[in-house]
Structures are given as structure tokens and as C-alpha cells.
PDB file with SEQRES, HELIX, SHEET and CRYST1 records, atoms N, CA, C and O in Angstrom:
SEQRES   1 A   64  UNK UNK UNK UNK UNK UNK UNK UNK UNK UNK UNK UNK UNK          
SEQRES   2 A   64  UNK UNK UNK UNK UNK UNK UNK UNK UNK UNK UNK UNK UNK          
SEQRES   3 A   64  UNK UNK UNK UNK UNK UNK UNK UNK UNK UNK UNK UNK UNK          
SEQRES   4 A   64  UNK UNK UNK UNK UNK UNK UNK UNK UNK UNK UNK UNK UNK          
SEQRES   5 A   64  UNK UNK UNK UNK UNK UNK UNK UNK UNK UNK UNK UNK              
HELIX    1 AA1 UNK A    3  UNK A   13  1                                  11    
HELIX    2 AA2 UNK A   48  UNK A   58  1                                  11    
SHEET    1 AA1 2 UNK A  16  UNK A  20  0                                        
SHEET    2 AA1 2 UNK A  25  UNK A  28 -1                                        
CRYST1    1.000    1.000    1.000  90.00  90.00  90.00 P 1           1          
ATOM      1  N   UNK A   1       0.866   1.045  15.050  1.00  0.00           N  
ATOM      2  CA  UNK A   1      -0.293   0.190  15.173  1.00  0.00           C  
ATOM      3  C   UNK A   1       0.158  -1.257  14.980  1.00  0.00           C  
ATOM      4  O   UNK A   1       1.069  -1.565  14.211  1.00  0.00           O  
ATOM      5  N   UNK A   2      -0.664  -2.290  15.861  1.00  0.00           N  
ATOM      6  CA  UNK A   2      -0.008  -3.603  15.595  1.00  0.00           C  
ATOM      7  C   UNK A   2      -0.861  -4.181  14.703  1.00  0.00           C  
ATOM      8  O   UNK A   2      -2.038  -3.823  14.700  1.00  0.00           O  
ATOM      9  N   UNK A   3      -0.401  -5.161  13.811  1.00  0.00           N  
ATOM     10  CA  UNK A   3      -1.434  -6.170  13.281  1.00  0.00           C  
ATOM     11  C   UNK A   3      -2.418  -6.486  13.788  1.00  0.00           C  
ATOM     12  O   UNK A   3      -3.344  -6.590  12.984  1.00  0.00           O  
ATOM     13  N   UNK A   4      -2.773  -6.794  15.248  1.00  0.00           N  
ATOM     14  CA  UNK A   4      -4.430  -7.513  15.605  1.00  0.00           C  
ATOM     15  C   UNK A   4      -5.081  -5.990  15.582  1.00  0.00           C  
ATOM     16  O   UNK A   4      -6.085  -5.868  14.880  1.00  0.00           O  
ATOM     17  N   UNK A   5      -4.728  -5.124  16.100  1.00  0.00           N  
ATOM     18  CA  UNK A   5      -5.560  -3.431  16.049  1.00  0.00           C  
ATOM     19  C   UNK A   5      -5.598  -3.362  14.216  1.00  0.00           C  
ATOM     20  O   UNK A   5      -6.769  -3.228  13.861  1.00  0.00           O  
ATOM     21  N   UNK A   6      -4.831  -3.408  13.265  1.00  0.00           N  
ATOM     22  CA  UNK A   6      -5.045  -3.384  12.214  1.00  0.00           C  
ATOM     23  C   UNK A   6      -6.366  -4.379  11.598  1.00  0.00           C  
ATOM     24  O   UNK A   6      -7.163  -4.151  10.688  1.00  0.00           O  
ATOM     25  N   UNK A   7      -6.252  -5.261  12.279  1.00  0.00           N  
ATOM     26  CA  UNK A   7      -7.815  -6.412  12.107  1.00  0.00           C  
ATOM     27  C   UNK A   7      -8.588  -5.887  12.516  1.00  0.00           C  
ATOM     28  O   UNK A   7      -9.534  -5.829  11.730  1.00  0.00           O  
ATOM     29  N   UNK A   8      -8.778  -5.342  13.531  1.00  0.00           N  
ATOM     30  CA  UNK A   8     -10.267  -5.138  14.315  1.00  0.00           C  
ATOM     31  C   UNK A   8     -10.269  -3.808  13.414  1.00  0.00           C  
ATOM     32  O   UNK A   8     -11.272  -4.016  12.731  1.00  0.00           O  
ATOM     33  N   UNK A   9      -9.909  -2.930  13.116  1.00  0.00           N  
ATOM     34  CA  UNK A   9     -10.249  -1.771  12.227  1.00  0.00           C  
ATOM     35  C   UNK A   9     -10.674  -1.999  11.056  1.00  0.00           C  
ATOM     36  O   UNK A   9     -11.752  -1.537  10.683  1.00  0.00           O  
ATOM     37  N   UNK A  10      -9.890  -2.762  10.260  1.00  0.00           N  
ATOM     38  CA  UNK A  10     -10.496  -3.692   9.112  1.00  0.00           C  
ATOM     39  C   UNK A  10     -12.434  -4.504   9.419  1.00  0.00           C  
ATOM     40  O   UNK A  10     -13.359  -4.193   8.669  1.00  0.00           O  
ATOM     41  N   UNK A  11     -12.554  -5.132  10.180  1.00  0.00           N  
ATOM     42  CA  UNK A  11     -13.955  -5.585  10.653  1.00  0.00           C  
ATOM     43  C   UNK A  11     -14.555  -4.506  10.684  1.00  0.00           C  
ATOM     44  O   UNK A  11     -15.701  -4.554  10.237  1.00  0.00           O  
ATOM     45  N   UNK A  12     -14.164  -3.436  11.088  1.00  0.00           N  
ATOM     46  CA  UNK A  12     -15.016  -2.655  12.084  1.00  0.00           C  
ATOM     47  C   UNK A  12     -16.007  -1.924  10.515  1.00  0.00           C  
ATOM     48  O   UNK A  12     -17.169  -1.563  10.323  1.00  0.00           O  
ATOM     49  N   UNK A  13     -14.794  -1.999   9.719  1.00  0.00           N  
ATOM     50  CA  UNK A  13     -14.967  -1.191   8.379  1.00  0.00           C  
ATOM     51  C   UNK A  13     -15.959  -2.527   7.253  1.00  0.00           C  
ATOM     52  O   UNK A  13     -16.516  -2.220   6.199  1.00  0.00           O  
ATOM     53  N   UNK A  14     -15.947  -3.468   7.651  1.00  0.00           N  
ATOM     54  CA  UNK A  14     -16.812  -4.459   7.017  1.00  0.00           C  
ATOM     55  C   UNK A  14     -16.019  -5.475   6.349  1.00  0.00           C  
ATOM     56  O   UNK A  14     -16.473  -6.263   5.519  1.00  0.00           O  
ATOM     57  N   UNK A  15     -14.786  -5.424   6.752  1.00  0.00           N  
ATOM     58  CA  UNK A  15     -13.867  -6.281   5.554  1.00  0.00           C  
ATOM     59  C   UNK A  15     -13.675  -7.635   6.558  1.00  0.00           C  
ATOM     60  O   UNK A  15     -13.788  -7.844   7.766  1.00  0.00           O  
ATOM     61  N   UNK A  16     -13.465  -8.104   5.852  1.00  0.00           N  
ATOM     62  CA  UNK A  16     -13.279 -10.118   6.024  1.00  0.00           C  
ATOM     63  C   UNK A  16     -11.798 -11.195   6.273  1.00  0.00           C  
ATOM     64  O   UNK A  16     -10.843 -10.706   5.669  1.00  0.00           O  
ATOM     65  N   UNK A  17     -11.626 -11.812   6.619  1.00  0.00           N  
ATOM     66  CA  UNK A  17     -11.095 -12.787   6.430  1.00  0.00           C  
ATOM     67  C   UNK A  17     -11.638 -14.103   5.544  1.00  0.00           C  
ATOM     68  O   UNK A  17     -12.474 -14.976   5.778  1.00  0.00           O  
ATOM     69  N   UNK A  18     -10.938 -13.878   4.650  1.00  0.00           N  
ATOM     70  CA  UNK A  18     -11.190 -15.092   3.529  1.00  0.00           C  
ATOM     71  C   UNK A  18     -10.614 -16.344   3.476  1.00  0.00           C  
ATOM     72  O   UNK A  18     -11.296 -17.297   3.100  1.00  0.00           O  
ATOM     73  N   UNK A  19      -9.425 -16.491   3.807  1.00  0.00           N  
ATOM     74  CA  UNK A  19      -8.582 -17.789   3.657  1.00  0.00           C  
ATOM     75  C   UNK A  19      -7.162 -17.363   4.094  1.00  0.00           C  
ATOM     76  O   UNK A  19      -6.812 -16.183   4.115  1.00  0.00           O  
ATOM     77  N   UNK A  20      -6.227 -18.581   4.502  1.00  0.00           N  
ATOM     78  CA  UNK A  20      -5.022 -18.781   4.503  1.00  0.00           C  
ATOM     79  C   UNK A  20      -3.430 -18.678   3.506  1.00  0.00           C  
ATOM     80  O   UNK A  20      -3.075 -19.771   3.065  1.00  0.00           O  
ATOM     81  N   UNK A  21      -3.056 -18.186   3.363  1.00  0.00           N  
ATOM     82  CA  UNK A  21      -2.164 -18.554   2.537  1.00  0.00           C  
ATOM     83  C   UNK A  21      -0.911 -18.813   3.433  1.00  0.00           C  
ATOM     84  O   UNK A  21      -1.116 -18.706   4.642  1.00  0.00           O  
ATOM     85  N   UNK A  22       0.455 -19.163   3.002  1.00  0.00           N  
ATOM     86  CA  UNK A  22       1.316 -19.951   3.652  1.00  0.00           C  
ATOM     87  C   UNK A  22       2.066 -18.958   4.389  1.00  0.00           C  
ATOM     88  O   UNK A  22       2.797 -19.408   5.272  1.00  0.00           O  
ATOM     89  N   UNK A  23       2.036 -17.176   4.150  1.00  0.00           N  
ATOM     90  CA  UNK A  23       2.333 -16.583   4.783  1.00  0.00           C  
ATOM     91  C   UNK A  23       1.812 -15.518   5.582  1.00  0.00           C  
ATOM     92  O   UNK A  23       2.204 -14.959   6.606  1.00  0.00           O  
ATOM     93  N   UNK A  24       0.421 -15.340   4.532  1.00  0.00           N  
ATOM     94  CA  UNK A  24      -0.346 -14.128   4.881  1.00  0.00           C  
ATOM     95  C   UNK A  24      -1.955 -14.666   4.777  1.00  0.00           C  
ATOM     96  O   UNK A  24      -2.257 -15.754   4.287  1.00  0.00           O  
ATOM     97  N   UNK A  25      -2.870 -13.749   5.301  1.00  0.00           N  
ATOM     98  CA  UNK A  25      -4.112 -14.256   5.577  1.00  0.00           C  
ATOM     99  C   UNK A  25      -4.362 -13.698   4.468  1.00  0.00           C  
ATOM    100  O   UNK A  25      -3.416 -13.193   3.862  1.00  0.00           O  
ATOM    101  N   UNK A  26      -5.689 -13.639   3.909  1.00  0.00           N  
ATOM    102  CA  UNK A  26      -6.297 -13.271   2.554  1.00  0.00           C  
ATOM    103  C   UNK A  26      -7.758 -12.703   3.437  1.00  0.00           C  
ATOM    104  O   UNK A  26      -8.321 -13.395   4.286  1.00  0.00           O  
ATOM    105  N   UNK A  27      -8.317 -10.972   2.931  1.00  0.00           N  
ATOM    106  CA  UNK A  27      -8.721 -10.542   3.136  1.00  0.00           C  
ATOM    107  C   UNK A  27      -9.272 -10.201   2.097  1.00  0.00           C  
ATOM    108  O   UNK A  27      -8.740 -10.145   0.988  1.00  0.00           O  
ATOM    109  N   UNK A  28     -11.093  -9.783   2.545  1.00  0.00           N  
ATOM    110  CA  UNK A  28     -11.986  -9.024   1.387  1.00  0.00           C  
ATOM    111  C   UNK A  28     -12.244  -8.056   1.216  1.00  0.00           C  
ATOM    112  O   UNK A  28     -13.410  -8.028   1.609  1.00  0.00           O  
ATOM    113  N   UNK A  29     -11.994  -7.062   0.865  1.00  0.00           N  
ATOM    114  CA  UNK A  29     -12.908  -5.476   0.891  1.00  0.00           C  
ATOM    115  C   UNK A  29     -14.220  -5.435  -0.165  1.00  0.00           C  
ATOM    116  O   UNK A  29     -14.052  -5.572  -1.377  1.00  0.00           O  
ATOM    117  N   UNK A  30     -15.667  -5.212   0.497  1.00  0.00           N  
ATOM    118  CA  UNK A  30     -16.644  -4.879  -1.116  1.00  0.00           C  
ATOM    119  C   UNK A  30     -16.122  -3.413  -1.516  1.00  0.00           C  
ATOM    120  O   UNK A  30     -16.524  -3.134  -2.646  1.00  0.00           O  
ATOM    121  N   UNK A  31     -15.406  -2.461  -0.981  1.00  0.00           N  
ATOM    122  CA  UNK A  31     -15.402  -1.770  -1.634  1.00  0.00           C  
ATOM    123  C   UNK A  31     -14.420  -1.292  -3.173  1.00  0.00           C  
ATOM    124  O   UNK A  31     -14.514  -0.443  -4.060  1.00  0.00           O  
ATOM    125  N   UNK A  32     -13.330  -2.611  -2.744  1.00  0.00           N  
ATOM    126  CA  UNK A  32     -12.294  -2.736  -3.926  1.00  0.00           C  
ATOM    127  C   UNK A  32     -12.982  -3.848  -4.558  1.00  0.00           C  
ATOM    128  O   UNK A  32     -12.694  -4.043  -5.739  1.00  0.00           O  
ATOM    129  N   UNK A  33     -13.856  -4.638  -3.998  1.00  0.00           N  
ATOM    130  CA  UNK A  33     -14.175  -5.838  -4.691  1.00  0.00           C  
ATOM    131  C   UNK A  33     -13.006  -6.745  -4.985  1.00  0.00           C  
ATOM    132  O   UNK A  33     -13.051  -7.334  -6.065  1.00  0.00           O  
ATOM    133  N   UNK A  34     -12.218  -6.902  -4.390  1.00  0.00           N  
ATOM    134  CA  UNK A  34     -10.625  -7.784  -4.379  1.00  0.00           C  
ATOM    135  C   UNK A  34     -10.413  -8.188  -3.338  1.00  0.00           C  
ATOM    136  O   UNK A  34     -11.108  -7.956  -2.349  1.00  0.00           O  
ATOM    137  N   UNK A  35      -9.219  -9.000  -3.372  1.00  0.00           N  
ATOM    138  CA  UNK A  35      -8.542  -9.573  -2.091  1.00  0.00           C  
ATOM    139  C   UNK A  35      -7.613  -8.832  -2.193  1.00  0.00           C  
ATOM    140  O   UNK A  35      -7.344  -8.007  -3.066  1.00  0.00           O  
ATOM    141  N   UNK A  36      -6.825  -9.272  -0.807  1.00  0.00           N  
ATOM    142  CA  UNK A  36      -5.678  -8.200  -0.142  1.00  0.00           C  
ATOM    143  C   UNK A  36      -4.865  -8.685   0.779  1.00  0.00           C  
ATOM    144  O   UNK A  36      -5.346  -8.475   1.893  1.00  0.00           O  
ATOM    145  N   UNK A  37      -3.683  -9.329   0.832  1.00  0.00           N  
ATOM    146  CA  UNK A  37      -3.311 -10.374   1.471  1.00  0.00           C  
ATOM    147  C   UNK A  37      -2.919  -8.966   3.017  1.00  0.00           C  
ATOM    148  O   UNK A  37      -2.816  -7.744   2.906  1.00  0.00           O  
ATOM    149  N   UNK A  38      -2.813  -9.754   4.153  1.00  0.00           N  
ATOM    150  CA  UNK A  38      -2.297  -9.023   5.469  1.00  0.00           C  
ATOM    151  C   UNK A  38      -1.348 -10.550   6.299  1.00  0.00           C  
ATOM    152  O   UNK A  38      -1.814 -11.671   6.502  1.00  0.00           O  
ATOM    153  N   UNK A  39      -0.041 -10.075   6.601  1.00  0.00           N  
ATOM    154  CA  UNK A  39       0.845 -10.689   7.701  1.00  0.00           C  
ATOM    155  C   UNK A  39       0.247 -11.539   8.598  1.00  0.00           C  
ATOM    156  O   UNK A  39      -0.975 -11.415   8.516  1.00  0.00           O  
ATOM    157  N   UNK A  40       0.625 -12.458   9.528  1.00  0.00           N  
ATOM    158  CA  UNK A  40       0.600 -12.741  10.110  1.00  0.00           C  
ATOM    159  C   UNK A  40       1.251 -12.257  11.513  1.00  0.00           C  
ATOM    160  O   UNK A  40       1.567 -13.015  12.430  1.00  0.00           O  
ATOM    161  N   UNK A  41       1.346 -11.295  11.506  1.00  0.00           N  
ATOM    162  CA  UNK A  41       2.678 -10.757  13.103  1.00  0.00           C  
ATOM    163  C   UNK A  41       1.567 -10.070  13.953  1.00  0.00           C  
ATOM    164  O   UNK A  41       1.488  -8.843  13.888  1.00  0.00           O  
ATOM    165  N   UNK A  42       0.613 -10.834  14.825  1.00  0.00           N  
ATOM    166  CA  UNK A  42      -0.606  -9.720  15.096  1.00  0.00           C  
ATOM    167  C   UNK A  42       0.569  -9.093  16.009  1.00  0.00           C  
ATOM    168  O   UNK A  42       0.540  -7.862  15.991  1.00  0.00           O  
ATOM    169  N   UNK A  43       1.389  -9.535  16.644  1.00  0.00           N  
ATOM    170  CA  UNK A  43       2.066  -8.282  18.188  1.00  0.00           C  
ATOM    171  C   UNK A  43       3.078  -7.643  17.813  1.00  0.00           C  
ATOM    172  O   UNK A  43       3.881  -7.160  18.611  1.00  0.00           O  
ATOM    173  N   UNK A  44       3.209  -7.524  16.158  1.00  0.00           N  
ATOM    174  CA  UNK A  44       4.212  -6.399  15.751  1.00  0.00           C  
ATOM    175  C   UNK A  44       3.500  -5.375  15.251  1.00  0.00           C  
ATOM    176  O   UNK A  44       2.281  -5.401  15.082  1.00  0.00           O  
ATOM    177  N   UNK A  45       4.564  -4.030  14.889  1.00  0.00           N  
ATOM    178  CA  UNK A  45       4.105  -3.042  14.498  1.00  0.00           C  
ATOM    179  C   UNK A  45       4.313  -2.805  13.103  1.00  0.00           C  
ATOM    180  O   UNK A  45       5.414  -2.599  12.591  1.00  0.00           O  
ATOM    181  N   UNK A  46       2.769  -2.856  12.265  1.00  0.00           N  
ATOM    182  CA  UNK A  46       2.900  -2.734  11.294  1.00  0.00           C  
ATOM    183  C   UNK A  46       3.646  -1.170  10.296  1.00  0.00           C  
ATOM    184  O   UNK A  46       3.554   0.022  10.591  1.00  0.00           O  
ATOM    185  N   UNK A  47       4.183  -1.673   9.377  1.00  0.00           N  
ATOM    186  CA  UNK A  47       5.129  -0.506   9.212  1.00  0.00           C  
ATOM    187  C   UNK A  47       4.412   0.413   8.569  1.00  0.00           C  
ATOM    188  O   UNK A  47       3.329   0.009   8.145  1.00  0.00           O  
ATOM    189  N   UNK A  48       4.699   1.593   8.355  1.00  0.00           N  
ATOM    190  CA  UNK A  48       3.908   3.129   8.163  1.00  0.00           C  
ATOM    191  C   UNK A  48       3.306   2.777   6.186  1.00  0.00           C  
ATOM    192  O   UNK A  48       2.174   2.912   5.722  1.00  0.00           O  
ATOM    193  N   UNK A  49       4.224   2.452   5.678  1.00  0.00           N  
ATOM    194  CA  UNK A  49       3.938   1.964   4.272  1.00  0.00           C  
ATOM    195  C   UNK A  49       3.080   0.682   3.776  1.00  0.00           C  
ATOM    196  O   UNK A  49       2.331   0.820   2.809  1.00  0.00           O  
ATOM    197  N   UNK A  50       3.144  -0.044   4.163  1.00  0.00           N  
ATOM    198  CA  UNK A  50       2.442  -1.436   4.295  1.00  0.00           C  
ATOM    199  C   UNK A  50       1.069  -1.360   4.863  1.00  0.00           C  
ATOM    200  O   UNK A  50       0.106  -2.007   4.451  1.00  0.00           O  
ATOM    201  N   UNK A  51       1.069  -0.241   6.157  1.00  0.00           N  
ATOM    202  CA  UNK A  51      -0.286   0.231   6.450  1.00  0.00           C  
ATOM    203  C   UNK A  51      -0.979   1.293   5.520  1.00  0.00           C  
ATOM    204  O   UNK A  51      -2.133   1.719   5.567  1.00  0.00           O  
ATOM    205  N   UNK A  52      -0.502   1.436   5.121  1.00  0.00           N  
ATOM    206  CA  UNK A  52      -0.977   2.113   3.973  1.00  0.00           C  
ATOM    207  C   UNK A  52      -1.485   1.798   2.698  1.00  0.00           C  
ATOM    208  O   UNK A  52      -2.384   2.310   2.032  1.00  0.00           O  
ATOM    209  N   UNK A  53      -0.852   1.007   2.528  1.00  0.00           N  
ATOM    210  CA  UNK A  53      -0.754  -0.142   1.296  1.00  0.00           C  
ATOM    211  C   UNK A  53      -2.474  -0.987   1.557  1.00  0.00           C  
ATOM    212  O   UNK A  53      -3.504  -0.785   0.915  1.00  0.00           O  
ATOM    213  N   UNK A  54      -2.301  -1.704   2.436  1.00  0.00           N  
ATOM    214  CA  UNK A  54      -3.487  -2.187   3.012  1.00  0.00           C  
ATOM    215  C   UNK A  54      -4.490  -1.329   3.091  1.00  0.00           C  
ATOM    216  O   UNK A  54      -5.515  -1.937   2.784  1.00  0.00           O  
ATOM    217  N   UNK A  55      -4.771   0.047   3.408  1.00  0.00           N  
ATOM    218  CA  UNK A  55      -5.754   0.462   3.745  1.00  0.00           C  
ATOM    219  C   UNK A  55      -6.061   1.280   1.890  1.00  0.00           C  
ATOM    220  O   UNK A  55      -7.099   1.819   1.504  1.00  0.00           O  
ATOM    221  N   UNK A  56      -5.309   1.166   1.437  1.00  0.00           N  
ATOM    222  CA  UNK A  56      -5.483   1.545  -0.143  1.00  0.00           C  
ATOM    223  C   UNK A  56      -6.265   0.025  -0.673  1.00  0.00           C  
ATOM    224  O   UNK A  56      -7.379   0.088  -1.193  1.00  0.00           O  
ATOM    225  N   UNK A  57      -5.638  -1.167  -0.504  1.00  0.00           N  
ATOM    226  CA  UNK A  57      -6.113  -2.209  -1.013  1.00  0.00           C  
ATOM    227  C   UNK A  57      -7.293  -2.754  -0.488  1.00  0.00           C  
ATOM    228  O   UNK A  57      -8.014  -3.562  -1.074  1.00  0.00           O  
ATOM    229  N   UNK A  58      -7.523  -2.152   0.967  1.00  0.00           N  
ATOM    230  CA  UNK A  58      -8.896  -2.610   1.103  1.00  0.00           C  
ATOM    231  C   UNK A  58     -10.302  -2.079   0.787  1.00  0.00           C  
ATOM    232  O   UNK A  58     -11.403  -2.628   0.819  1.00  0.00           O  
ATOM    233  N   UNK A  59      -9.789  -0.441   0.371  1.00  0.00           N  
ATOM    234  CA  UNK A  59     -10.661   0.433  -0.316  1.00  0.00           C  
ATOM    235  C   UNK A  59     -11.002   1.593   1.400  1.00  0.00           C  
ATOM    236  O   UNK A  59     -11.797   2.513   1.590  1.00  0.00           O  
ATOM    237  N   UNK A  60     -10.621   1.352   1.736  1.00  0.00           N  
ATOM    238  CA  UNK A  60     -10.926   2.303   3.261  1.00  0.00           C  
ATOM    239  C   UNK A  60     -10.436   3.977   3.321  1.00  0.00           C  
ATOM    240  O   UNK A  60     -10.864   4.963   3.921  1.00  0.00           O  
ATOM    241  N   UNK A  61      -9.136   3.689   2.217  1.00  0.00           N  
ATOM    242  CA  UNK A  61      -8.642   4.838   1.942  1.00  0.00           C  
ATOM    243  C   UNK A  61      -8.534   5.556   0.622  1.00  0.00           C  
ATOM    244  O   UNK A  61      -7.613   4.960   0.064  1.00  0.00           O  
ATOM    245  N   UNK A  62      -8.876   6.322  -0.036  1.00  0.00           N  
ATOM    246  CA  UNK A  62      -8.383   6.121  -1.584  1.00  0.00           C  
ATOM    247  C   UNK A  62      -7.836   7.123  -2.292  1.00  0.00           C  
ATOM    248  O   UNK A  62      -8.171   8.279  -2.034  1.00  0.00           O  
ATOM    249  N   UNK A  63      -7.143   6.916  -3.046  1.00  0.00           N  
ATOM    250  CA  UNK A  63      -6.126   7.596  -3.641  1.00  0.00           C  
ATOM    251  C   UNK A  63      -5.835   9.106  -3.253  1.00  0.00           C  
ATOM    252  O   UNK A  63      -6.744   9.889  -2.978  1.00  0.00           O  
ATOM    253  N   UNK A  64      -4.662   9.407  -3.252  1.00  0.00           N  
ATOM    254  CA  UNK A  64      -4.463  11.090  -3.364  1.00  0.00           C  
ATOM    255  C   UNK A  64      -4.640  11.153  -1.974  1.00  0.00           C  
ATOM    256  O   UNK A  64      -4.597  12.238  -1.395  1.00  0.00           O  
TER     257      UNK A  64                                                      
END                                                                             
């Protein structure tokens, strides 16, 4: 999966773009109630762990 398909799944699920940081965008989930930083590489392929990571931190997925 690439980074911009990783965004639009993120929206689709209700989560946000919050702000910039110098490497990574800053994202909201209400369901973690936190931020969650995501890459900037929308036309690469995000790696199997990191997508994972993200979808734990945005609350979409959860534990176990």
C-alpha cells in the first residue's frame, strides 16, 4: 500500500490531518484521542510494520 492510499483510508475512517512537522505530517485519531505522526512519501510503499504501527496509533486497529 502507498502512503496517499494509506491517507484516504485514514479519512475514510474519520482521522485528520493536524499539522506539519519537518518530516512527517501529524495526524488525529478520536479514537486514541492522540496524535500520530505519518511520512511524507505519498508514491512509496509503506512498509508492512510501520503500517501497522499507524493503524495501532490511530486506533483503527487494536491490540492482539
Amino acid at each position: 500500500m502507498k502512503y496517499a492510499e494509506l491517507k484516504k483510508l485514514l479519512k475514510k475512517h474519520g482521522r485528520h490531518k493536524t499539522g506539519e512537522g519537518s518530516k512527517h505530517e501529524e495526524w488525529f485519531g478520536p479514537m486514541s484521542n492522540r496524535p500520530f505522526p505519518i511520512g511524507r512519501h505519498s508514491g512509496e510503499d509503506v512498509p508492512k510494520g510501520t503500517y501497522n504501527a499507524i493503524l495501532l496509533q490511530s486506533g483503527i486497529k487494536g491490540k492482539g
